[in-house]
MIDOSE-1310 file (N, C-alpha, C; in nm, 2 decimals, decimal comma, always signed):
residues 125
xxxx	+1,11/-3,95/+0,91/+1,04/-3,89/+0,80/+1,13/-3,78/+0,74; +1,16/-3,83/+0,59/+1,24/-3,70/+0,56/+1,18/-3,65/+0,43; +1,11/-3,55/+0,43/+1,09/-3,48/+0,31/+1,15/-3,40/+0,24; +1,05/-3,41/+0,14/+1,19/-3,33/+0,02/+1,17/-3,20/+0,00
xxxx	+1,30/-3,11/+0,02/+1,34/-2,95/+0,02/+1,39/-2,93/-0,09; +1,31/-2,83/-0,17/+1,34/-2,80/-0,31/+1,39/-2,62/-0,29; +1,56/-2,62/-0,32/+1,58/-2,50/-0,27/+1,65/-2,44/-0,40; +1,64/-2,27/-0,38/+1,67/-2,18/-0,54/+1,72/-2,05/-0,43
xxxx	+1,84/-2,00/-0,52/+1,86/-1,93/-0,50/+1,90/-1,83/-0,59; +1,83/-1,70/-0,62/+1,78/-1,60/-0,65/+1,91/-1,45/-0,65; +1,99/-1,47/-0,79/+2,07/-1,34/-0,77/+2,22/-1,38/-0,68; +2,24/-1,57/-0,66/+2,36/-1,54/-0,65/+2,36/-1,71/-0,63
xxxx	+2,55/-1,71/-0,62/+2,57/-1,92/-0,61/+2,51/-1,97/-0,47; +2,47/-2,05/-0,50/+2,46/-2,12/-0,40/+2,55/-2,27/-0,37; +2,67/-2,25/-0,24/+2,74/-2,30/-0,23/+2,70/-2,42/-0,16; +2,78/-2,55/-0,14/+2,75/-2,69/-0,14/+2,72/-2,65/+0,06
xxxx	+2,84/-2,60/+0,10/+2,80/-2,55/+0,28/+2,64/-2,43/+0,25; +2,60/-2,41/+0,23/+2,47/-2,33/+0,23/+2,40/-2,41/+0,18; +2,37/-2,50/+0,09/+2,28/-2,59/+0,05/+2,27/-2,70/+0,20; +2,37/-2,73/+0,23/+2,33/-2,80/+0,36/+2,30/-2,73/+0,51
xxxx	+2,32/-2,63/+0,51/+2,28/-2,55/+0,65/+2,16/-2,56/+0,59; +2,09/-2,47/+0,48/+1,93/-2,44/+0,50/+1,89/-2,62/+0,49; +1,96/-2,71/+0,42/+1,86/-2,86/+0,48/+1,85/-2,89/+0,61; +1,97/-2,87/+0,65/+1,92/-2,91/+0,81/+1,88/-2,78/+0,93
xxxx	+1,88/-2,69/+0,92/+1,79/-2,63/+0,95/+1,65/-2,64/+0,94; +1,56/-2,66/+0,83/+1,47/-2,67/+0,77/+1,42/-2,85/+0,83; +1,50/-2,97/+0,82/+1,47/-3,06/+0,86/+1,44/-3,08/+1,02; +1,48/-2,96/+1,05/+1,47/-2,96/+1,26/+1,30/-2,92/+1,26
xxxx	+1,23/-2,88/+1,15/+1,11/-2,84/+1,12/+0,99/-2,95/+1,15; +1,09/-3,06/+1,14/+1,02/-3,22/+1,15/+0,93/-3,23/+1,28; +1,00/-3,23/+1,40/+0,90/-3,23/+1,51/+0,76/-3,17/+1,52; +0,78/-3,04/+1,45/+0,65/-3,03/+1,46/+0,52/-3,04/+1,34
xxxx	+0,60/-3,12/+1,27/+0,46/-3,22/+1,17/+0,44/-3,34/+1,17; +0,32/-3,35/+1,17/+0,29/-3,50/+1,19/+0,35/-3,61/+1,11; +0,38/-3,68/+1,20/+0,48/-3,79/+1,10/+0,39/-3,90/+0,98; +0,27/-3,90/+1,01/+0,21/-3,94/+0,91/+0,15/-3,90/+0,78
xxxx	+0,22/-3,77/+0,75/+0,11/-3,68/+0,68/+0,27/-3,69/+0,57; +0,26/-3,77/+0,47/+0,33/-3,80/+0,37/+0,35/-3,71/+0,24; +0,25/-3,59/+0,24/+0,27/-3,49/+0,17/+0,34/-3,32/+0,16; +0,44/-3,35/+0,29/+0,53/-3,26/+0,35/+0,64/-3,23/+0,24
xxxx	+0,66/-3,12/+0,24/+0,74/-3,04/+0,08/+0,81/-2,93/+0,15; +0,90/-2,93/+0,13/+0,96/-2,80/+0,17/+1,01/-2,66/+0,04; +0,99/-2,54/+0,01/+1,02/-2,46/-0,12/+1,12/-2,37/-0,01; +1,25/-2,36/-0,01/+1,34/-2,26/+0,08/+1,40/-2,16/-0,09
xxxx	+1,39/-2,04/-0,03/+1,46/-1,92/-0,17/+1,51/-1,86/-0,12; +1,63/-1,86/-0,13/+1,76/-1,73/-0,05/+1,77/-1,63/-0,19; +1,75/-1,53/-0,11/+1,78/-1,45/-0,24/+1,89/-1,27/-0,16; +1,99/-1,25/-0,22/+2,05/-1,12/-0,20/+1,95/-1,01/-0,30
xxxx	+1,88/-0,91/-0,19/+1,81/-0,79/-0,24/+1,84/-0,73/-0,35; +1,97/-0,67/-0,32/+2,02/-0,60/-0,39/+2,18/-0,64/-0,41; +2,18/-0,59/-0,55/+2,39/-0,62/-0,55/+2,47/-0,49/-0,58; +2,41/-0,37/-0,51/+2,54/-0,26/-0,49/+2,52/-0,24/-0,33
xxxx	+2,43/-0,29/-0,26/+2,47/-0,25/-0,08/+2,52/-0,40/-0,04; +2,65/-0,29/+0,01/+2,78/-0,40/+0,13/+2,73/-0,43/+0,25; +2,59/-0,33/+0,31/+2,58/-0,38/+0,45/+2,47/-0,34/+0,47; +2,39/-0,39/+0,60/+2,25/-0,39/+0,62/+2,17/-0,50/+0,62
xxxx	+2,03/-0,53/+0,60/+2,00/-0,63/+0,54/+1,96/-0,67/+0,39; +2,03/-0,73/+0,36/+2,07/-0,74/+0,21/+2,01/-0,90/+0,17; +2,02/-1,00/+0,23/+2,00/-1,13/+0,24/+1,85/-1,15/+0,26; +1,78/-1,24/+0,22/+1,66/-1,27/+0,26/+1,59/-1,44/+0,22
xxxx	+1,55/-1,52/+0,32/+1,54/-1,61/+0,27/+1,39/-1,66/+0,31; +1,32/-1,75/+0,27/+1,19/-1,74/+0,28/+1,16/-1,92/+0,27; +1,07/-1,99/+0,37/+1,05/-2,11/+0,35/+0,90/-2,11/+0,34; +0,86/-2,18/+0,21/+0,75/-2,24/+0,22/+0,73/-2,39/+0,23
xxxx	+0,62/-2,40/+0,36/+0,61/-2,56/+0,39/+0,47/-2,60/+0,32; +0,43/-2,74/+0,23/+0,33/-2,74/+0,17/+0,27/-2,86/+0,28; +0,18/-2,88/+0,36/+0,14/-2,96/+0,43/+0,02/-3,02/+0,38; -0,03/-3,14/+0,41/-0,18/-3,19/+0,38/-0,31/-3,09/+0,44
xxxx	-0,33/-3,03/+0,29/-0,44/-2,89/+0,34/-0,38/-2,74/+0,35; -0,29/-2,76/+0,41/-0,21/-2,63/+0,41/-0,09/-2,57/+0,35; -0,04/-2,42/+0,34/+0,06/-2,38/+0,29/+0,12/-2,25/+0,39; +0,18/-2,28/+0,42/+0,29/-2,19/+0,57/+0,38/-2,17/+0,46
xxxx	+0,42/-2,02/+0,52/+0,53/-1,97/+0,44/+0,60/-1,84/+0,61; +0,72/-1,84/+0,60/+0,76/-1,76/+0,66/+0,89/-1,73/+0,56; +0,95/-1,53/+0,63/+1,05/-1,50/+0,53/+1,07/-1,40/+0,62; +1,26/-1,38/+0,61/+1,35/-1,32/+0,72/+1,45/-1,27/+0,63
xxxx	+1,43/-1,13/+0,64/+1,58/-1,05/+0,60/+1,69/-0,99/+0,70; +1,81/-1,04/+0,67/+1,87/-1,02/+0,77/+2,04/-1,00/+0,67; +2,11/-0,97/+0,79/+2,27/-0,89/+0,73/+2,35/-0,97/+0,65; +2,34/-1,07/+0,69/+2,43/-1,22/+0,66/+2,30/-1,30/+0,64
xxxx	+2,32/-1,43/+0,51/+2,23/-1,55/+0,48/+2,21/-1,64/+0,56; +2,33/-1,65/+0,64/+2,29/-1,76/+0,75/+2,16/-1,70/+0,86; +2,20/-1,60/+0,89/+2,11/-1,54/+1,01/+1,98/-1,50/+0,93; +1,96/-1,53/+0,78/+1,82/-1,50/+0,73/+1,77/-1,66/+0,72
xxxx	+1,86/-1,72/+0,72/+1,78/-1,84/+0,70/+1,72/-1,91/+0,85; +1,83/-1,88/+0,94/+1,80/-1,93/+1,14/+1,65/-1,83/+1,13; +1,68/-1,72/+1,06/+1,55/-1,64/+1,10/+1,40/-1,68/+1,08; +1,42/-1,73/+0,94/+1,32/-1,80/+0,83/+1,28/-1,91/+0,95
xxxx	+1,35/-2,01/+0,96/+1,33/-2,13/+1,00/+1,22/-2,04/+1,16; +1,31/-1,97/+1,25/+1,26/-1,95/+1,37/+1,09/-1,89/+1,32; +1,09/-1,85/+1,25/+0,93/-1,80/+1,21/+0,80/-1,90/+1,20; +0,93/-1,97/+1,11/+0,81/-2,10/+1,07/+0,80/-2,20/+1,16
xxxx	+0,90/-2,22/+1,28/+0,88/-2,31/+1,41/+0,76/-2,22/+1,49; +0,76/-2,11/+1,47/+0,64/-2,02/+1,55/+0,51/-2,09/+1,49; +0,54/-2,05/+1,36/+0,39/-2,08/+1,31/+0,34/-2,23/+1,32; +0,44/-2,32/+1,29/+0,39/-2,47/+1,33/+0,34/-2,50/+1,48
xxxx	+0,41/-2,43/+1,57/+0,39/-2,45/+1,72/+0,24/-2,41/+1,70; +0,18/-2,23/+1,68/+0,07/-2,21/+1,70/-0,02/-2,29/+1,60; +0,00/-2,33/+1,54/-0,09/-2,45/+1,44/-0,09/-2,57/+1,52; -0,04/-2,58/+1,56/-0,05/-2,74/+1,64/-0,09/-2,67/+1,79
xxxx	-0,09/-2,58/+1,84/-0,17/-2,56/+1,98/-0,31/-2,50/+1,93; -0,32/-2,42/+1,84/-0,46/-2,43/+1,82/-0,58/-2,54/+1,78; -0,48/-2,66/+1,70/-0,56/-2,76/+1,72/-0,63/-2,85/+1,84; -0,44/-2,81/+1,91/-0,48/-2,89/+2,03/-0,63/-2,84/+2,15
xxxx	-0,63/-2,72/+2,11/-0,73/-2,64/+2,17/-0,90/-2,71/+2,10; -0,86/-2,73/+1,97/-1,02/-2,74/+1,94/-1,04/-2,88/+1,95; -0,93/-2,97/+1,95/-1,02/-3,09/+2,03/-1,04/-3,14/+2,15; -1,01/-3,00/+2,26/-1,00/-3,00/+2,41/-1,20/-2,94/+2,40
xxxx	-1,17/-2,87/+2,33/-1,31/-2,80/+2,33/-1,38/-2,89/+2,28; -1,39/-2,98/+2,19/-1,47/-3,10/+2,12/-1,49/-3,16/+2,21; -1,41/-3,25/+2,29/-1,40/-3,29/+2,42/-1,52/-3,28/+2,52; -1,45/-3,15/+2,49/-1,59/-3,10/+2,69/-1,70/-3,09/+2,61
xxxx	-1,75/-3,09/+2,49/-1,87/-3,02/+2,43/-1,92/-3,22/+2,48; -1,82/-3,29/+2,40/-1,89/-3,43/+2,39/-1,92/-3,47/+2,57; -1,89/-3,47/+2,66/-1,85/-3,45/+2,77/-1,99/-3,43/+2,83; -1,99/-3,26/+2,83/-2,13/-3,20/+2,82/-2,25/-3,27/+2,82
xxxx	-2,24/-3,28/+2,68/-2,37/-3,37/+2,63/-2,41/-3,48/+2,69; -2,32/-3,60/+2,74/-2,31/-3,70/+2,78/-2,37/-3,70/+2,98; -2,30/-3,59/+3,00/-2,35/-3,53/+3,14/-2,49/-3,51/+3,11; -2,54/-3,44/+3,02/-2,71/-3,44/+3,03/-2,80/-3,51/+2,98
xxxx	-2,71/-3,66/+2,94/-2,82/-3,77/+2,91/-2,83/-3,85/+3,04; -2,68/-3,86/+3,11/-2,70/-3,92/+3,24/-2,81/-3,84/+3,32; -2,82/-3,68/+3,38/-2,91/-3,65/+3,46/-3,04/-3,67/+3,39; -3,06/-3,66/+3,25/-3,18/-3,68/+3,23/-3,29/-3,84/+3,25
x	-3,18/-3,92/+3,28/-3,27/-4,03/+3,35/-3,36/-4,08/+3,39
């Protein structure tokens, strides 16, 4: 499944090697969405803060993932654009992880509830 990354960059070029780091970075994002959910979009914006500081963090890049029902966004400023974008990305692998474990939680809990129920139709016999 490969969706489409619609990426801008904000206050400076965006060179042919930086257009492909943030795609494949951003496409390692795959594992954790459902493969059938056909409406996966990716919005990546690198943008330089400011243009008179030489050092610090100056870089910032931000991914928004558009999913069926939802909208995740994570955003990483950091010294250099590559390490804002690994940053970006590591954010949004957080947030997909805890989005997919809290699901997994509430149909563990659906589960025992149906479970439950089913236990007190059998003793009620």
């Amino acid at each position: 499944m490969a969706f489409p990354i619609n990426l801008k960059g904000t206050g400076m070029e965006l060179t042919g090697a930086i257009k492909i780091y943030a795609d494949e970075k951003v496409v390692m994002l795959e594992k954790f969405i459902d493969p059938e959910d056909t409406s996966v979009r990716a919005d990546i914006e690198l943008e330089k803060t400011t243009g008179h500081h030489k050092s610090g963090d100056v870089f910032r890049a931000e991914i928004n993932l558009h999913l069926a029902g939802d909208n995740l966004r994570a955003e990483y400023t950091g010294e250099d654009l590559y390490a804002a974008i690994d940053g970006a990305k590591d954010a949004m692998a957080r947030e997909l992880r805890s989005r997919k474990n809290k699901h997994k939680t509430l149909e563990k809990k659906g589960g025992g509830m149906i479970k439950r129920l089913l236990r007190g139709f059998r003793s009620g016999e």
